[in-house]
Biotite code that builds the C-alpha atoms (Angstrom):
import biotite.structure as struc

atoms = struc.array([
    struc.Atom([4.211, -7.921, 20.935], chain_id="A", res_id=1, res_name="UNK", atom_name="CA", element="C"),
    struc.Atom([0.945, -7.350, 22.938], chain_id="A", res_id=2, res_name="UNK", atom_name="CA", element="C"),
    struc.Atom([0.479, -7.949, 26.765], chain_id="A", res_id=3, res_name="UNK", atom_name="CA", element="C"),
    struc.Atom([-0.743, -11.730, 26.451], chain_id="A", res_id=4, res_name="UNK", atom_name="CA", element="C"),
    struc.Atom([2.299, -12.604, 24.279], chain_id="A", res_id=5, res_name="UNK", atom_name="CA", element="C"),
    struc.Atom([4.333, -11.016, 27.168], chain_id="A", res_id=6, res_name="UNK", atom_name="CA", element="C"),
    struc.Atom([2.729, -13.057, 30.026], chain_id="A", res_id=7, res_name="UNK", atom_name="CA", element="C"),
    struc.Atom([3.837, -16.431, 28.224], chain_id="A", res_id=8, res_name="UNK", atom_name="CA", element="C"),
    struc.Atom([7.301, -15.576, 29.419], chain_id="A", res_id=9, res_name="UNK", atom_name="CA", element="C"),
    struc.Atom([8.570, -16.119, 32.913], chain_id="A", res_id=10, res_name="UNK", atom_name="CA", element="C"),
    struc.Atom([10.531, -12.941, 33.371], chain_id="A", res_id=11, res_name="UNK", atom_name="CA", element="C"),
    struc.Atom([12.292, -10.103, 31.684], chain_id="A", res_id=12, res_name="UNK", atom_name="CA", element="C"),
    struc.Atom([15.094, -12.844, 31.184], chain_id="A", res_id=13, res_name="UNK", atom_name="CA", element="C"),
    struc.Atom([13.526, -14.935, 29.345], chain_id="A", res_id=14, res_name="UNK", atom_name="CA", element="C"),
    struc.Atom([11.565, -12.094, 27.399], chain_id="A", res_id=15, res_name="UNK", atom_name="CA", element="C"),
    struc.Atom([14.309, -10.489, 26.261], chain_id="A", res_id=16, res_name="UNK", atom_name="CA", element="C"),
    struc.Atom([16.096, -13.664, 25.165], chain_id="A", res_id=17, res_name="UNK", atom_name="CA", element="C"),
    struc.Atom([13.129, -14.660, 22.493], chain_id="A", res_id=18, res_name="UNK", atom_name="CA", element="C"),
    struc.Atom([13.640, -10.822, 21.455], chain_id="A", res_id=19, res_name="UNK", atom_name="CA", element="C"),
    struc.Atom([17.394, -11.863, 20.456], chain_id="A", res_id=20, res_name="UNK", atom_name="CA", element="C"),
    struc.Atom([16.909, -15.371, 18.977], chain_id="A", res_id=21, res_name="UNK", atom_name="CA", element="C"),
    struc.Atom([17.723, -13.751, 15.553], chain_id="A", res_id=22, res_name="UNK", atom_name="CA", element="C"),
    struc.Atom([21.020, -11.655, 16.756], chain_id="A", res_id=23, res_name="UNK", atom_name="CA", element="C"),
    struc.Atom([23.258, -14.611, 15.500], chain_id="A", res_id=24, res_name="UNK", atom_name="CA", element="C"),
    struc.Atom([23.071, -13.624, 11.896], chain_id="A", res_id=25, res_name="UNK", atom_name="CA", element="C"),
    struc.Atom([25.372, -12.684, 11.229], chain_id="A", res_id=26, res_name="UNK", atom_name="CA", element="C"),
    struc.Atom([27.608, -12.711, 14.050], chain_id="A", res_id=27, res_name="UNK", atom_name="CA", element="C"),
    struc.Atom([27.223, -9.500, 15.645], chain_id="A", res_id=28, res_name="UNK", atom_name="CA", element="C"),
    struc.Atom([30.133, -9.905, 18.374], chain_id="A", res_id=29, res_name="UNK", atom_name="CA", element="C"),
    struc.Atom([32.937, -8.526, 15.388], chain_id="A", res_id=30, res_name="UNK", atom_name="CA", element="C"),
    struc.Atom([30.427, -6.020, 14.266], chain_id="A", res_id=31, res_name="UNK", atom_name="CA", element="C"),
    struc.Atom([32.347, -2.784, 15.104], chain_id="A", res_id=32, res_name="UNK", atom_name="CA", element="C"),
    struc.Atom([34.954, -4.379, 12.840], chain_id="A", res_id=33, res_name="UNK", atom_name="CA", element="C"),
    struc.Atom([32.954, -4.542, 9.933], chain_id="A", res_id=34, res_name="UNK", atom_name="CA", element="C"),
    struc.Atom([32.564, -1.794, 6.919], chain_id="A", res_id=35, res_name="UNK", atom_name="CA", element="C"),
    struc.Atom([29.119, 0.109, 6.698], chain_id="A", res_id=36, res_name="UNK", atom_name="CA", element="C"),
    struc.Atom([27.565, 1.889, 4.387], chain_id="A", res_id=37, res_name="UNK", atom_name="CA", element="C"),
    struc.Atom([27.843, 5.964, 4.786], chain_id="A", res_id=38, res_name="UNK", atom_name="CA", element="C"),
    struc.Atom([25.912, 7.568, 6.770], chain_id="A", res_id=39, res_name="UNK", atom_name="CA", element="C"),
    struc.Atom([22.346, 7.877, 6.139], chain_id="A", res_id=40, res_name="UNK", atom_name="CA", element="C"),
    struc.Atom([21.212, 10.567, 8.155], chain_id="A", res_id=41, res_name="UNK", atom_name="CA", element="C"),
    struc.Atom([22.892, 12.857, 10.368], chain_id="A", res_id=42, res_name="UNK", atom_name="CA", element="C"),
    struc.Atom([22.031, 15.367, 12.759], chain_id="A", res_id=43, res_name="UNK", atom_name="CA", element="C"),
    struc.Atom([23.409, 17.833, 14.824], chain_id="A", res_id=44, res_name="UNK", atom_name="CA", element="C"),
    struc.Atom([22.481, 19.690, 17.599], chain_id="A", res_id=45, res_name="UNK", atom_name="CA", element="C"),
    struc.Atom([23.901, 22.211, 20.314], chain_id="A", res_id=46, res_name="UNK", atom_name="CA", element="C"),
    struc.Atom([21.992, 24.044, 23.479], chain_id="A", res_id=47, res_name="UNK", atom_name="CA", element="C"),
    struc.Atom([23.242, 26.101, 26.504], chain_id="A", res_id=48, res_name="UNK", atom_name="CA", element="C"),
    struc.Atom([24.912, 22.938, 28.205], chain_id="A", res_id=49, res_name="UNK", atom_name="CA", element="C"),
    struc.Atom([26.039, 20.537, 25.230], chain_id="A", res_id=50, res_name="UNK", atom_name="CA", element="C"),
    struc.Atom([26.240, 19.365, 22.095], chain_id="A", res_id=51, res_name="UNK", atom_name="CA", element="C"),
    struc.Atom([26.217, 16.262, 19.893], chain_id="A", res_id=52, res_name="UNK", atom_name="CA", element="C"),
    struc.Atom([25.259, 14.037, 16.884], chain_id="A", res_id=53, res_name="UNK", atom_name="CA", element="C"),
    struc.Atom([22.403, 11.350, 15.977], chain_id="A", res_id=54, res_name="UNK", atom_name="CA", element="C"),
    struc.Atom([23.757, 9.658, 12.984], chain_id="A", res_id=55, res_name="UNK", atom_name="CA", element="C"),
    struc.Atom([21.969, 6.536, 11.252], chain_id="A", res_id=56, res_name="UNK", atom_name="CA", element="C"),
    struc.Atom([24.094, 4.021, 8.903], chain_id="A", res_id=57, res_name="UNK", atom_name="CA", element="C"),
    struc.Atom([22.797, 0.956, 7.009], chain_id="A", res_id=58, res_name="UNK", atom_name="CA", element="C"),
    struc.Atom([24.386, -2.175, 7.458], chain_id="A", res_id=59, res_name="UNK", atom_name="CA", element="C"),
    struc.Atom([22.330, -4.066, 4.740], chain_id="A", res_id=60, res_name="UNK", atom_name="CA", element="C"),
    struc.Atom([23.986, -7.679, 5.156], chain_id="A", res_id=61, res_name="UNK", atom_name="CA", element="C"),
    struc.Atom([22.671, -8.196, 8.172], chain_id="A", res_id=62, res_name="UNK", atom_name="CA", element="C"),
    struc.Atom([19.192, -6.288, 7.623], chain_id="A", res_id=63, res_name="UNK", atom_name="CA", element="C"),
    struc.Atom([20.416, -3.959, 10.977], chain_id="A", res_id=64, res_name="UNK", atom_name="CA", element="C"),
    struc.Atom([21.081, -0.048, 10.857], chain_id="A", res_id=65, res_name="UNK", atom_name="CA", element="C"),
    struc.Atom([23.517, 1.384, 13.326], chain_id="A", res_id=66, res_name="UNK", atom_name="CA", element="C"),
    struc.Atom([22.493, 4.102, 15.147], chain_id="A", res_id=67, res_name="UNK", atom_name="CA", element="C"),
    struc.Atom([24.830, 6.362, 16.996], chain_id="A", res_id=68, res_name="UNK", atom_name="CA", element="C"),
    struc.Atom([24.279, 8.819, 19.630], chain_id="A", res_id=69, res_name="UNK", atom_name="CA", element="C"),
    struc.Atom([27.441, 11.315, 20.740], chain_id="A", res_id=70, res_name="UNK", atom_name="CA", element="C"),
    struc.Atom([28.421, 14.140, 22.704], chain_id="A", res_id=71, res_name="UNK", atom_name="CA", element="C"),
    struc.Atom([31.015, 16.652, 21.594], chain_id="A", res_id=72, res_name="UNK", atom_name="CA", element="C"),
    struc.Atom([32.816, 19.240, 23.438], chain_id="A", res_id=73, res_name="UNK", atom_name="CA", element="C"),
    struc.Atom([32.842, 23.407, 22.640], chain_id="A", res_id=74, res_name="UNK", atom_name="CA", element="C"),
    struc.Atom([35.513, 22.753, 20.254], chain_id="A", res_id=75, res_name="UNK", atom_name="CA", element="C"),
    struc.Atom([34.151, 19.694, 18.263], chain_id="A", res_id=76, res_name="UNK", atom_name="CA", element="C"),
    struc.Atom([35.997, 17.161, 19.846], chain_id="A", res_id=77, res_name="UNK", atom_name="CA", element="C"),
    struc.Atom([34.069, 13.761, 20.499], chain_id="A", res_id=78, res_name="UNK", atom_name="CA", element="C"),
    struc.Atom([33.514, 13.214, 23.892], chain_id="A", res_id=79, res_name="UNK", atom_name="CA", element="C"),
    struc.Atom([31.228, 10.093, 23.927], chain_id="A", res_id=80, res_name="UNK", atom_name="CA", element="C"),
    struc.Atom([29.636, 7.982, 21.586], chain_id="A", res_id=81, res_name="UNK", atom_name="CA", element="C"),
    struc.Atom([27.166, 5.248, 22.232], chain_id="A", res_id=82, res_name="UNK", atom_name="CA", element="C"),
    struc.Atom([26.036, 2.894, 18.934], chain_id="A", res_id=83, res_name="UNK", atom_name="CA", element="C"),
    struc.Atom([23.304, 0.854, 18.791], chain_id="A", res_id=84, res_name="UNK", atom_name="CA", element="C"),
    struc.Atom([22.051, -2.068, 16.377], chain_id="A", res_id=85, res_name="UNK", atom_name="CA", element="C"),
    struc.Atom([18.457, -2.613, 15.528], chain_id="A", res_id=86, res_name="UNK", atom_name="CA", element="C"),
    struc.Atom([16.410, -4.585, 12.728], chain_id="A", res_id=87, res_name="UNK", atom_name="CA", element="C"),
    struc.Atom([16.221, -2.403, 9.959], chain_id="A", res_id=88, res_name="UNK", atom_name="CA", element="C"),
    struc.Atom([12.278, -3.940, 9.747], chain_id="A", res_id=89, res_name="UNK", atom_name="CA", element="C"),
    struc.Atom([11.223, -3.286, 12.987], chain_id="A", res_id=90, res_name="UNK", atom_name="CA", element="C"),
    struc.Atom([12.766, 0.169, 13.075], chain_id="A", res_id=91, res_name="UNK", atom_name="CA", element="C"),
    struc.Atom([11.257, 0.684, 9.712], chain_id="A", res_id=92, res_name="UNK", atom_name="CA", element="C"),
    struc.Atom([7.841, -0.346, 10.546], chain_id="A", res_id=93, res_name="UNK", atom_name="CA", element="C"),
    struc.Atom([7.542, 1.677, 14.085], chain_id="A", res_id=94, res_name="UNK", atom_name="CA", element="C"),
    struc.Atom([9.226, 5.038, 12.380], chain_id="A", res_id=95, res_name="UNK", atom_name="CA", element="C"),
    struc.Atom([6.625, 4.922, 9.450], chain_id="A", res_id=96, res_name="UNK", atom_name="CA", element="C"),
    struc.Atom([3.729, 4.341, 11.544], chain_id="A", res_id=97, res_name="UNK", atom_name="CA", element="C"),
    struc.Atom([4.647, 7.439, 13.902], chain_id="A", res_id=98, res_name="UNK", atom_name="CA", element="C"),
    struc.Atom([5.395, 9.810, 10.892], chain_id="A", res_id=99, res_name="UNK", atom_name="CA", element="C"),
    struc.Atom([2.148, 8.864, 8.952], chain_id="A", res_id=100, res_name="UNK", atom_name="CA", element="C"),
    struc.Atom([-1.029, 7.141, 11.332], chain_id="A", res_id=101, res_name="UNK", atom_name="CA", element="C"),
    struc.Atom([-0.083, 8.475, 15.023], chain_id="A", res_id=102, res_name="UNK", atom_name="CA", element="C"),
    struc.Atom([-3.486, 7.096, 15.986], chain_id="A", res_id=103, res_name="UNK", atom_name="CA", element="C"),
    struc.Atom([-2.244, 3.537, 14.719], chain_id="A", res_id=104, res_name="UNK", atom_name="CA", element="C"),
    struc.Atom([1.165, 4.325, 16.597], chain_id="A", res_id=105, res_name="UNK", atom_name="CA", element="C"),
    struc.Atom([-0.466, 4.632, 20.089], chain_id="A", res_id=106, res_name="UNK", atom_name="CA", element="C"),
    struc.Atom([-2.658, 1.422, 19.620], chain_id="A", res_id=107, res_name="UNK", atom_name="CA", element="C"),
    struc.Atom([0.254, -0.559, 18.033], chain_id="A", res_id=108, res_name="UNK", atom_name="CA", element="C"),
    struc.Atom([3.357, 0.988, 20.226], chain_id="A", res_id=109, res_name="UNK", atom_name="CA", element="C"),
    struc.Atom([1.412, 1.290, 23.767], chain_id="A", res_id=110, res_name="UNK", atom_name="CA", element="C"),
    struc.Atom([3.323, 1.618, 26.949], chain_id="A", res_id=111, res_name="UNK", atom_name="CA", element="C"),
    struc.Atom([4.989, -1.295, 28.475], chain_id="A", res_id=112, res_name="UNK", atom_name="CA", element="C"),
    struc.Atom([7.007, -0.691, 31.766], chain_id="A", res_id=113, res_name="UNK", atom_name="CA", element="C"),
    struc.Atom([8.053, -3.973, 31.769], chain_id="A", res_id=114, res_name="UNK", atom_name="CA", element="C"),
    struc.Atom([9.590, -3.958, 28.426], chain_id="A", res_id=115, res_name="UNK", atom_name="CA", element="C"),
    struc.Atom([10.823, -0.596, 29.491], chain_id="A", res_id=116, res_name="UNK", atom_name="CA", element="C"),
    struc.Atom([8.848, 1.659, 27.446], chain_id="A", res_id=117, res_name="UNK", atom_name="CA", element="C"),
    struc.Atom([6.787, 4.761, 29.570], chain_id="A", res_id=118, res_name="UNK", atom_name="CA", element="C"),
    struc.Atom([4.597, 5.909, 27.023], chain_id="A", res_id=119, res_name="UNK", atom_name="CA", element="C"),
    struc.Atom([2.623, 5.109, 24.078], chain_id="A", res_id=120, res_name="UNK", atom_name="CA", element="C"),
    struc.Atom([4.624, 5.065, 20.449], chain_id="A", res_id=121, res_name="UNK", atom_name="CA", element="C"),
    struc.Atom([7.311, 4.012, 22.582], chain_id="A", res_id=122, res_name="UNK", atom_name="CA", element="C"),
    struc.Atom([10.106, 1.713, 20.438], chain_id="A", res_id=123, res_name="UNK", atom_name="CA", element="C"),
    struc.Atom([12.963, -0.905, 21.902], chain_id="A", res_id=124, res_name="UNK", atom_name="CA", element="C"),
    struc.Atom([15.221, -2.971, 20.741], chain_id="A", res_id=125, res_name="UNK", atom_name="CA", element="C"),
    struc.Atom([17.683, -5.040, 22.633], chain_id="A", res_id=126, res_name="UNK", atom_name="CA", element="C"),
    struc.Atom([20.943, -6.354, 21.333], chain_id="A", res_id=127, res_name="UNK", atom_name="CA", element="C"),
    struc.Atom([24.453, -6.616, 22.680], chain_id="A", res_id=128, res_name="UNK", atom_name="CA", element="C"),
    struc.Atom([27.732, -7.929, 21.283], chain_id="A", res_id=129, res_name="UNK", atom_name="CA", element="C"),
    struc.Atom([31.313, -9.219, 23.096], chain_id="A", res_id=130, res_name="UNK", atom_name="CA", element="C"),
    struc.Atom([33.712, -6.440, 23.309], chain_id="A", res_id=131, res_name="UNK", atom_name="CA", element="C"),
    struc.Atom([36.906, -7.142, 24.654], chain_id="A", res_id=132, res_name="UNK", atom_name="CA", element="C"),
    struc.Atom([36.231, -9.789, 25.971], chain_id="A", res_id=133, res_name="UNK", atom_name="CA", element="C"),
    struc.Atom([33.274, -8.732, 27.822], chain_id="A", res_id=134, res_name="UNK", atom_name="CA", element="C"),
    struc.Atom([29.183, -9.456, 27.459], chain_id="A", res_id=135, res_name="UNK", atom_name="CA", element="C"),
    struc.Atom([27.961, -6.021, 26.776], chain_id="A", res_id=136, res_name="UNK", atom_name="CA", element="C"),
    struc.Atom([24.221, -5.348, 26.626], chain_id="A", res_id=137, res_name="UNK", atom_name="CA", element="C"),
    struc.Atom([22.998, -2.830, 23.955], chain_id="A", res_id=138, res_name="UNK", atom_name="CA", element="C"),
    struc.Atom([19.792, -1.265, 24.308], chain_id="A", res_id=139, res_name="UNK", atom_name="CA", element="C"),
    struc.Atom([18.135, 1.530, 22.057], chain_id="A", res_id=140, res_name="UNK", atom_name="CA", element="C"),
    struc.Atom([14.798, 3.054, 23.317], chain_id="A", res_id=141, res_name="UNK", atom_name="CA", element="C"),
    struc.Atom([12.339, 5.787, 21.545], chain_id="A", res_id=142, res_name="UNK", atom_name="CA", element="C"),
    struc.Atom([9.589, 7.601, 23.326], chain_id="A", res_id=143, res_name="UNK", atom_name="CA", element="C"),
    struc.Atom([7.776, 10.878, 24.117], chain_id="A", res_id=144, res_name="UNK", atom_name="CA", element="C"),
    struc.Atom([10.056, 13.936, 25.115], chain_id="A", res_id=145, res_name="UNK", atom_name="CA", element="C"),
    struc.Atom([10.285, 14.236, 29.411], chain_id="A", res_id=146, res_name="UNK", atom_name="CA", element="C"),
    struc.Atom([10.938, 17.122, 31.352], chain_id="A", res_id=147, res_name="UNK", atom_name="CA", element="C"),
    struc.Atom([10.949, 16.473, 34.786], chain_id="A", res_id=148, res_name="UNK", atom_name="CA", element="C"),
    struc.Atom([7.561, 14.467, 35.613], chain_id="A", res_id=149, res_name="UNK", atom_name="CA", element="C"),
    struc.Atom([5.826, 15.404, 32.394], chain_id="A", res_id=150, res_name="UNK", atom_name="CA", element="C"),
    struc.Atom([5.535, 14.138, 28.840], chain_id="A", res_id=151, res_name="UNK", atom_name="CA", element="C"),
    struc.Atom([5.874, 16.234, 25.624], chain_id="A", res_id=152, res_name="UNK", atom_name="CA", element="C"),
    struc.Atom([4.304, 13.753, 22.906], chain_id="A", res_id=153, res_name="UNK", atom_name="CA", element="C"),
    struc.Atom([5.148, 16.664, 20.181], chain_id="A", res_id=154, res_name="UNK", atom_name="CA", element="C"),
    struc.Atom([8.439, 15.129, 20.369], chain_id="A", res_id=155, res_name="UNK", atom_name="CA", element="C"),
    struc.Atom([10.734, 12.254, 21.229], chain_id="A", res_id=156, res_name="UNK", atom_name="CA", element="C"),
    struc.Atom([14.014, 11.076, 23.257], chain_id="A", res_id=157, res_name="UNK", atom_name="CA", element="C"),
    struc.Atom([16.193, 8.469, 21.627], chain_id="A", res_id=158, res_name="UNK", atom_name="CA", element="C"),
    struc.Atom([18.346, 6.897, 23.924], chain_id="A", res_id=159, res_name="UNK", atom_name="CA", element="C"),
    struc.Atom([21.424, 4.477, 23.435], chain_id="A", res_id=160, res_name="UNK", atom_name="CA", element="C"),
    struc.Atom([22.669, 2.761, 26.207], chain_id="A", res_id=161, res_name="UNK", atom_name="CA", element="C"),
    struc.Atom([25.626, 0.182, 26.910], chain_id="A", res_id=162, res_name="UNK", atom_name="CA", element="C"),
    struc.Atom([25.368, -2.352, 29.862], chain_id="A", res_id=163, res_name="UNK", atom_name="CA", element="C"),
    struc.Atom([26.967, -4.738, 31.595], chain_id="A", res_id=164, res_name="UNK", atom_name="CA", element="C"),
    struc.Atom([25.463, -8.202, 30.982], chain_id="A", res_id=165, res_name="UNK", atom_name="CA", element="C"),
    struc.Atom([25.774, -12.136, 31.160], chain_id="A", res_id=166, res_name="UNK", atom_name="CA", element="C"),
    struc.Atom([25.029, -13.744, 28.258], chain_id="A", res_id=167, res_name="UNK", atom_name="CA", element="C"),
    struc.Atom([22.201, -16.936, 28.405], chain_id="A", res_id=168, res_name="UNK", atom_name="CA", element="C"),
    struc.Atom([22.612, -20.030, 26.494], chain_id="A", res_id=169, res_name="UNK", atom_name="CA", element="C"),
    struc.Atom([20.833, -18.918, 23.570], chain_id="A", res_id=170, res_name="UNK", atom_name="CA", element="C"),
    struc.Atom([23.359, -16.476, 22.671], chain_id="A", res_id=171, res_name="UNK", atom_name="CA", element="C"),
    struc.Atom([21.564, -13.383, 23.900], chain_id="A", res_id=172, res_name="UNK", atom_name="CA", element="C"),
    struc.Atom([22.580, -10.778, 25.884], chain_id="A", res_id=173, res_name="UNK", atom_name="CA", element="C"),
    struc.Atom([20.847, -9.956, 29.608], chain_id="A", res_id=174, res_name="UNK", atom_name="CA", element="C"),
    struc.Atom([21.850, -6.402, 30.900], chain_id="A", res_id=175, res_name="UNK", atom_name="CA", element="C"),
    struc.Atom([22.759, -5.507, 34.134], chain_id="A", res_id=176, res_name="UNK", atom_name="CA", element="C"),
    struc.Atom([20.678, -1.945, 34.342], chain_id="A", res_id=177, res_name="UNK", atom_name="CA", element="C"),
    struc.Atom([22.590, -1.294, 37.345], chain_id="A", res_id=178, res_name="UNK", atom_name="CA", element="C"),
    struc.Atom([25.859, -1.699, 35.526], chain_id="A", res_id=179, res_name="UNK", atom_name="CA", element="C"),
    struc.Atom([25.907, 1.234, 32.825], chain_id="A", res_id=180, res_name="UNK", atom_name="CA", element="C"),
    struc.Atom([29.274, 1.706, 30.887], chain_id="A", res_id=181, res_name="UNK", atom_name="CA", element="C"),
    struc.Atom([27.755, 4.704, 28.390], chain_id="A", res_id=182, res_name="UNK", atom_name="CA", element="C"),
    struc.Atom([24.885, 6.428, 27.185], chain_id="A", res_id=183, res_name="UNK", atom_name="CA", element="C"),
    struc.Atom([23.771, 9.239, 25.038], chain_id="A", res_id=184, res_name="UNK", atom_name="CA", element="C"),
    struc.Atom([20.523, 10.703, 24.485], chain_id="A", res_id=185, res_name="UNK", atom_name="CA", element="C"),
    struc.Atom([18.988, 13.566, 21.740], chain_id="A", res_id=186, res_name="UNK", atom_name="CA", element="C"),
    struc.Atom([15.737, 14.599, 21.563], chain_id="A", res_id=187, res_name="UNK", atom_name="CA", element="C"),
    struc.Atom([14.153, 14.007, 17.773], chain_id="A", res_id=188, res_name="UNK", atom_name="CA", element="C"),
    struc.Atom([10.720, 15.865, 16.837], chain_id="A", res_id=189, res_name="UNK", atom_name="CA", element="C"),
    struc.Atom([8.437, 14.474, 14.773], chain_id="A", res_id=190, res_name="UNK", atom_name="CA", element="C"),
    struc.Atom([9.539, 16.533, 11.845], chain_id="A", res_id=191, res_name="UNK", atom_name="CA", element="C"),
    struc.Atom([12.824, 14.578, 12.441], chain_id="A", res_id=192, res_name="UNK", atom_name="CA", element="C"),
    struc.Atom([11.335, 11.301, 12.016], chain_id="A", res_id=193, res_name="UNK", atom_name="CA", element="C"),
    struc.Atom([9.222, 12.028, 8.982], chain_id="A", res_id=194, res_name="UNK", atom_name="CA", element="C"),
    struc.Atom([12.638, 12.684, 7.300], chain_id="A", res_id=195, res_name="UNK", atom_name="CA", element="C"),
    struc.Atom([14.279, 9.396, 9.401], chain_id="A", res_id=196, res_name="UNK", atom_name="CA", element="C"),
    struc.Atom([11.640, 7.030, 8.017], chain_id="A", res_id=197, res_name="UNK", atom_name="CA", element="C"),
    struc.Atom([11.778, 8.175, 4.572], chain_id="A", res_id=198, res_name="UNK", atom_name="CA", element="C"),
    struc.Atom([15.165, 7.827, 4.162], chain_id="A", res_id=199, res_name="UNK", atom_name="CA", element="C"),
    struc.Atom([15.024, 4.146, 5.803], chain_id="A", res_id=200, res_name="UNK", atom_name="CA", element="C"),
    struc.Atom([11.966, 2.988, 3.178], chain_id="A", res_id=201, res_name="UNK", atom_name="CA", element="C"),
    struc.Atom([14.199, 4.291, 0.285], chain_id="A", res_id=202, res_name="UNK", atom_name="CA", element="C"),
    struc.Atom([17.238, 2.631, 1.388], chain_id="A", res_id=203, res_name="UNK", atom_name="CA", element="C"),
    struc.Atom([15.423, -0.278, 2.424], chain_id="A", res_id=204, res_name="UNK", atom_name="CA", element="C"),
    struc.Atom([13.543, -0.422, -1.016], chain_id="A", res_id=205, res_name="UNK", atom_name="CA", element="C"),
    struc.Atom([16.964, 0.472, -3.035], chain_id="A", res_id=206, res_name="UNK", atom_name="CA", element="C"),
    struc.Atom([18.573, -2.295, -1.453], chain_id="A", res_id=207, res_name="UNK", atom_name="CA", element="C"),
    struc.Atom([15.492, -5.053, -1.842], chain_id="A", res_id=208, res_name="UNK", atom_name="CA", element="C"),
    struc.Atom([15.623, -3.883, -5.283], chain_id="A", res_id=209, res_name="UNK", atom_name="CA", element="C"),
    struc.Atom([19.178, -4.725, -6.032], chain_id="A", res_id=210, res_name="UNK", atom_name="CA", element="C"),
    struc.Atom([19.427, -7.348, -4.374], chain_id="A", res_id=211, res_name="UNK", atom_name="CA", element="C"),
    struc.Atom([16.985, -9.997, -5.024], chain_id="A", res_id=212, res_name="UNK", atom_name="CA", element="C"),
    struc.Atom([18.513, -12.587, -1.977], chain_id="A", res_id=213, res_name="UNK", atom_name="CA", element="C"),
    struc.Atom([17.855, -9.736, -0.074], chain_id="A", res_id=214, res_name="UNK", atom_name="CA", element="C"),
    struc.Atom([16.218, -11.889, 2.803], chain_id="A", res_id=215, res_name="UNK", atom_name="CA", element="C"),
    struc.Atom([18.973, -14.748, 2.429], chain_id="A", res_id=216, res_name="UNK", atom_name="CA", element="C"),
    struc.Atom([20.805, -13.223, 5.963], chain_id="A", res_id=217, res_name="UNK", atom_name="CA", element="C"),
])
């Protein structure tokens, strides 16, 4: 969405609302209740201070993939995990243009404070779902690596985050940044995502393939 699109809309609100006129289909408050597909791509990783998981799992009815961020502790024992749902197509598109035209990526992912994203080939997707009982604001983000003030675009931070939120009339799900309940980051190099976005076109294609009402969701 470019920068005159984004001026049509009053405020974040209202921005991220059009971004979540599609999350009805289908209904993606029992999601976590719902059989997936394995997992499509895991990775682990483990430095001086923690460790954790990125995992990636198709969930082909509803044209989303679930991706999952965690922490574990010295032992192996799960300590946090933070899932996300985005549009298999959007995630699709952005991950292939990163791993094969970086050029493209910068002109077609640019950065966007508003929407949240600091740099160019930046990538977010907001969703959310009811869980128990609650409005609950899910937000993935991709862009360059940070340490401290400085960008590393050799690499990449994906973030998951769950937030408090209110939900608007059309169904969609406003956050409360100020209200976190979890988050979990891992940093993924482009390597990484050369492997990601492979994986996602064959899946995707497999899937298109076998399924001819495919788009029918």
């Amino acid at each position: 969405m470019n920068q005159e699109n984004q001026s049509a809309y009053a405020n974040i609100d209202d921005l991220i609302d059009s971004l979540q006129g599609l999350e009805d289909r289908p209904d993606l408050s029992t999601i976590d209740n719902k059989d997936y597909q394995q997992d499509l791509y895991k990775k682990w990783f483990r430095s001086k201070t923690q460790s954790g998981f990125l995992a990636i799992r198709p969930w082909h009815k509803a044209l989303k993939m679930k991706i999952d961020i965690g922490k574990t502790s010295s032992d192996g024992k799960l300590l946090s995990s933070t899932p996300v749902f985005v549009d298999s197509v959007d995630l699709a598109a952005y991950l292939r243009n990163v791993a094969t035209n970086p050029a493209a990526a910068i002109i077609n992912y640019p950065a966007n404070d508003r929407m949240g994203a600091p740099t160019a080939e930046s990538f977010v997707s907001y969703g959310g779902a009811t869980i128990d009982g609650k409005p609950v604001s899910r937000i993935f983000k991709s862009h360059y690596w940070q340490s401290g003030e400085d960008y590393d675009s050799s690499s990449f931070v994906w973030k998951c985050g769950h937030f408090a939120a209110r939900k608007s009339d059309s169904g969609a799900f406003i956050p409360d940044m100020k209200q976190l309940i979890s988050a979990d980051t891992i940093k993924v190099t482009r390597q990484d995502i050369c492997s990601i976005s492979y994986l996602l076109d064959l899946a995707m294609t497999s899937h298109v393939s076998n399924h001819l009402d495919w788009y029918e969701v």
